[in-house]
N, C-alpha and C positions, 0 to 999 in steps of 0.2 A: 143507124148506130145510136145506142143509147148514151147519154151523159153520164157518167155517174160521178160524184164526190170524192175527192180524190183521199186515200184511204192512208189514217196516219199512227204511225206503228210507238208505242213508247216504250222504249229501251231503257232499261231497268241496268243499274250498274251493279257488280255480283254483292256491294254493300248492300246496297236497295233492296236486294232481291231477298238477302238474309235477314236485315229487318220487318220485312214483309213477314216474312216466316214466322220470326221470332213474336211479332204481333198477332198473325192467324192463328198459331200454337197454345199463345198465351191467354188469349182474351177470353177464352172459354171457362178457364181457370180461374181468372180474375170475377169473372161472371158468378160463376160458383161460390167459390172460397173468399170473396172478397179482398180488397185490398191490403189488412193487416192476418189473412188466413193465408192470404201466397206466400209461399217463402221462397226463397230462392230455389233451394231444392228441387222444388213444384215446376219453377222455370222449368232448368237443366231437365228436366224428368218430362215435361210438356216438348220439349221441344228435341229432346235430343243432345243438344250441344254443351259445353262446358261454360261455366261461371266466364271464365275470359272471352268468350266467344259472345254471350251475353251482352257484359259488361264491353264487348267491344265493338259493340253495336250502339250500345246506350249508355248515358251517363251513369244510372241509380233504378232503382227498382220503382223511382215514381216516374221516371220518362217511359218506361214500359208500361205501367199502369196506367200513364196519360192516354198513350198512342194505342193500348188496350183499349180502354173507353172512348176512343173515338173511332176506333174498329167496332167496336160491337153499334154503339151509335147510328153510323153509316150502314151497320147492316139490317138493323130496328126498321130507319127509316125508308133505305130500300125495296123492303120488302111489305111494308106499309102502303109507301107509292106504287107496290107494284099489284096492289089489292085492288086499290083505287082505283087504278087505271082500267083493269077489268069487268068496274062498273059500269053501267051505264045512265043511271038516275044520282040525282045528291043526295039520296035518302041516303039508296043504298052504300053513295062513298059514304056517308055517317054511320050507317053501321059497321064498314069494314074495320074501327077500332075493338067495337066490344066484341066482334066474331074473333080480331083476331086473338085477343084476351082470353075468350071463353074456350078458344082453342088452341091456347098455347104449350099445351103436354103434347099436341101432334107436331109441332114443331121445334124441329130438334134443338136449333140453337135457343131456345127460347125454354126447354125443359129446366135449365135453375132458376126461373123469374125474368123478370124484363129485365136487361141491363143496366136500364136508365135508372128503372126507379130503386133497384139493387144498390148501384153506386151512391146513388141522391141520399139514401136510406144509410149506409155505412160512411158516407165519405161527410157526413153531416157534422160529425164528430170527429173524425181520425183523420180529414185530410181537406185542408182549406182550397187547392187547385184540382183537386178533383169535384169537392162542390162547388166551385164556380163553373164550369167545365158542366154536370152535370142539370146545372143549375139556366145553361143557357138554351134559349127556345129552339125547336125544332124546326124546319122549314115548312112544316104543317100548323106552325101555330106551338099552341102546348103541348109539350112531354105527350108521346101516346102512354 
């Protein structure tokens, strides 16, 4: 009989689960449009749900915008790590940044711009915790 690792499940409370939402919904938008292009509207309209359902998830439209950019963040570098992984030489993990750059119109979430450098780019000026946030290293080193 084999061992296997014992398998551990995480239960998501129906709040969790809506902020979750309200973040996958959003982040794409915030990606896009930037963080003084979102309007609430855009939420509600992203996501489906009304301003109180929102706001009753999150304090302000910069808790949204935080947990936005650090959804897209996590997803940059997931899917970065998951290039690398598929290498087999250090060359080639060195190139899997500028491949995945050169080929970022094939991939969807990455069709308005990197996220990183979108936010880093806008929040330079309009928003001092989203550039710091934006501003901190990546677990690859620097910003892809």
């Amino acid at each position: 009989m084999i061992d296997h690792p014992p398998i551990t499940f995480i239960v998501m409370s129906k709040a969790e689960k809506t902020r979750q939402f309200i973040v996958a919904q959003t982040a794409p938008v915030f990606n896009e449009k930037g963080y003084a292009g979102t309007s609430l509207a855009d939420l509600t309209n992203a996501t489906g749900l009304t301003k109180g359902s929102i706001y009753g998830n999150f304090e302000n439209k910069d808790e949204v915008a935080l947990a936005a950019f650090d959804y897209n963040f996590n997803r940059v570098t997931h899917y970065i790590k998951e290039q690398i992984l598929t290498t087999d030489h250090s060359i080639e993990r060195l190139l899997v940044y500028p491949k995945v750059y050169r080929n970022f119109l094939t991939i969807p979430f990455l069709k308005p711009g990197c996220p990183i450098l979108n936010t880093a780019t806008e929040a330079d000026d309009t928003h001092p915790q989203l550039r710091e946030r934006a501003a901190k290293p990546s677990p690859f080193g620097k910003h892809p």
